[in-house]
N, C-alpha and C positions, 0 to 999 in steps of 0.2 A: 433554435435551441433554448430552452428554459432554463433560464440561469438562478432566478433569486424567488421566492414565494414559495406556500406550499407547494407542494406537487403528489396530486393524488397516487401516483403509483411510487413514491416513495416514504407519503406522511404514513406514521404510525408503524412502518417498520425497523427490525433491527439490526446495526451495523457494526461490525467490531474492524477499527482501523487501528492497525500498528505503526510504532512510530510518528502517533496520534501530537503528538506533545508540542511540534514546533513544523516550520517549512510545509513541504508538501502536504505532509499528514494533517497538521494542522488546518490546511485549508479546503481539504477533501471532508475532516470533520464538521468544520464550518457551514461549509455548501448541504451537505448530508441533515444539518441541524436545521439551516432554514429550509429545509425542503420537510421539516415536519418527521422526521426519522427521529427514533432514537440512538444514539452513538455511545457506544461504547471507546474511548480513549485510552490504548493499550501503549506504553513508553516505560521504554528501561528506567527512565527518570521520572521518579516517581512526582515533584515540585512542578515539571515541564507538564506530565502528563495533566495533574491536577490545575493546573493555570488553563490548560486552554478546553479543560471538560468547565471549570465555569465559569467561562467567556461565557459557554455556548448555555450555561443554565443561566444567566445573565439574559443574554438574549433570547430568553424564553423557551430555548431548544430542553429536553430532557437528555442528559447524559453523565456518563459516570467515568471517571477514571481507574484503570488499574494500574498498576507498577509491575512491567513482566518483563524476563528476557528471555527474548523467544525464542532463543538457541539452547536451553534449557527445560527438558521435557516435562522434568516435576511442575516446572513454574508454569507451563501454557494448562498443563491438567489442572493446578488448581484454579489457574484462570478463566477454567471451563465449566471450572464448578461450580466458582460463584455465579457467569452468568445461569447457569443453570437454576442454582438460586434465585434467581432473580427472578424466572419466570417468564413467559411470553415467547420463547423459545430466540431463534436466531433468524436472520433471513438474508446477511449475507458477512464477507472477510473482504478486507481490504490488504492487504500485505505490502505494506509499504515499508514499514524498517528496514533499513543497510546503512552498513558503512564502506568505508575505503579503507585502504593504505597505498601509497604513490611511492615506492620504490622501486629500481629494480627488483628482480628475482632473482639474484645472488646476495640481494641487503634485506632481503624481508627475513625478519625472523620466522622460524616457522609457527610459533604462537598467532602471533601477529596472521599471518596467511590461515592458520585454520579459524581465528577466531571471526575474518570477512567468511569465508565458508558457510559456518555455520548461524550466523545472523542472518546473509540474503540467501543463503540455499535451502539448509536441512531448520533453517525457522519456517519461514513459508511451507514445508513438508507436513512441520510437525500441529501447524495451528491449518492447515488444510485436511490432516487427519481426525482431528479433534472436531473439526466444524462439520467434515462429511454427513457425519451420521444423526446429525440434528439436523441439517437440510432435506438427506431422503425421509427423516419422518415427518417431515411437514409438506414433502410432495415438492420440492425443488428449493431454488435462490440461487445465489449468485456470489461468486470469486471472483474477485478484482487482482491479478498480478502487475503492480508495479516495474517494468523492464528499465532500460536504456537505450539509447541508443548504442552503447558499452554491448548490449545483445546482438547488433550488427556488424560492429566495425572495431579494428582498435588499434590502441597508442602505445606507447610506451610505460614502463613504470608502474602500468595498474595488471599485472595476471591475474591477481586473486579477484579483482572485481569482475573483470572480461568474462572471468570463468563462472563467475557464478550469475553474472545477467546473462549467460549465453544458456545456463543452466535453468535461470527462470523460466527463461523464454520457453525452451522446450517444454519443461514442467508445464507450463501455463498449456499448450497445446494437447499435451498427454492426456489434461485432466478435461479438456475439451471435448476431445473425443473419447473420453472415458464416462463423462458423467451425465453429456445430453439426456444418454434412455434415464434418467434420473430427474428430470427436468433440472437438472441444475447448471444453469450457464458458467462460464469460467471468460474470461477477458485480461489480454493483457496490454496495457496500456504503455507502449515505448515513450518516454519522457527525453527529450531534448536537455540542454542546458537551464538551467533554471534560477533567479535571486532567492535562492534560500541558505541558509549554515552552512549546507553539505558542503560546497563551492566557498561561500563568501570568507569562510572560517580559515578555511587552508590556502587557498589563495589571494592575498594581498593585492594583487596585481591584475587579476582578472578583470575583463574587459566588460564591463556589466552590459554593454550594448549591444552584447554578444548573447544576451541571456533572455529569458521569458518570468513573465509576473506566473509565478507556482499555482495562482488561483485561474491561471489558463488549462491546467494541464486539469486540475481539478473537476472544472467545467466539464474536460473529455470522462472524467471517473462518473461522475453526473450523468451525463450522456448515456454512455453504457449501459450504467443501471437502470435508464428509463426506457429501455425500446420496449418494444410489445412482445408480450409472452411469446410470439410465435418467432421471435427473429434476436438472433444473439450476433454481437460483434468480438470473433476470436480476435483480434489485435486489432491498436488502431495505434499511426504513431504521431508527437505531437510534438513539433518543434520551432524554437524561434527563427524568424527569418533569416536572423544570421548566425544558424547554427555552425558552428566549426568544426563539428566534429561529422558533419554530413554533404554530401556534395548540393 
């Protein structure tokens, strides 16, 4: 697997990753940048978004940040606009923004519960609507879903996230076999435990040896998007060896 240098089937194309700004996202941009893409950095923070689009113009990558929150459809439309502005069209989405909330289900506000909803569910919906129809005019590309293992199995205290990686998940498959006759691949990429904020922020105590470097999972996002036009990978899942939350 190609991890670091150009990569002819990915220089010169372009990427819009959510949640671009720090952890995972951050490092799927990075890999995305030295592989000769252009990235687009989409993060509700807009300082986060802009620090790590340029890193990546630092390191000679082209990319740009916006400030969106994709749970909000005026803001993904204007964000469609400008890259439309911009020119050169698109050639793939990366969906990666979510968040949590770890309560129970009799303590989660319900604010709180629709607001995970709508960031890892109906965001992914809405910047997957928007991207559609600039793929089929360019004769296909490719959707990157971010899942969990949270899409498999689950714990206590998280309903709102279970529900909506479980919600991914399918999404990710629907659009699978909804968009092949389109040449447009869809991938979704189940992520294990990881050292990035999501984790290290909320839990104190977390067992880091329990976790994987987020530029592994990356690698799998990498992966994906390089197989040969003839062969697409719907799921692949990517976990540390000592994931805990998988047998």
């Amino acid at each position: 697997m190609q991890t670091q240098g150009k990569d002819p089937l990915l220089e010169g194309k372009r990427y819009l990753v959510t949640g671009g700004g720090r952890g995972l996202g951050s490092e799927i941009c990075r890999m995305l940048g030295e592989a000769g893409a252009h990235v687009y950095v989409a993060d509700v923070d807009e300082a986060l978004g802009e620090r790590s689009a340029a890193a990546l113009r630092d390191s000679g990558a082209q990319a740009r940040a916006f400030a969106v929150d994709v749970a909000d459809p005026d803001a993904v439309q204007r964000l469609f606009g400008e890259i439309g502005r911009e020119g050169g069209g698109l050639d793939g989405l990366v969906n990666n923004a979510a968040i949590d909330i770890t309560l129970p289900v009799d303590e989660v506000d319900t604010g709180q519960w629709r607001r995970v909803l709508m960031v890892n569910l109906y965001g992914p919906y809405l910047l997957a609507h928007a991207a559609v129809p600039l793929l089929k005019a360019q004769g296909g590309g490719h959707i990157v879903n971010i899942a969990s293992t949270a899409s498999k199995r689950a714990w206590p205290n998280a309903s709102a996230y279970h529900a909506t990686k479980w919600g991914i998940l399918g999404f990710s498959h629907a659009l699978h076999a909804e968009l092949r006759p389109h040449r447009i691949k869809v991938s979704a990429v189940v992520a294990g435990g990881m050292r990035t904020p999501f984790l290290l922020d909320r839990f104190a105590d977390i067992d880091t040896s329990t976790l994987q470097d987020p530029a592994n999972v990356a690698r799998a996002v990498r992966f994906v998007l390089t197989q040969p036009e003839e062969t697409v990978i719907p799921e692949v899942m990517v976990l540390p060896m000592k994931e805990t939350s998988w047998p």
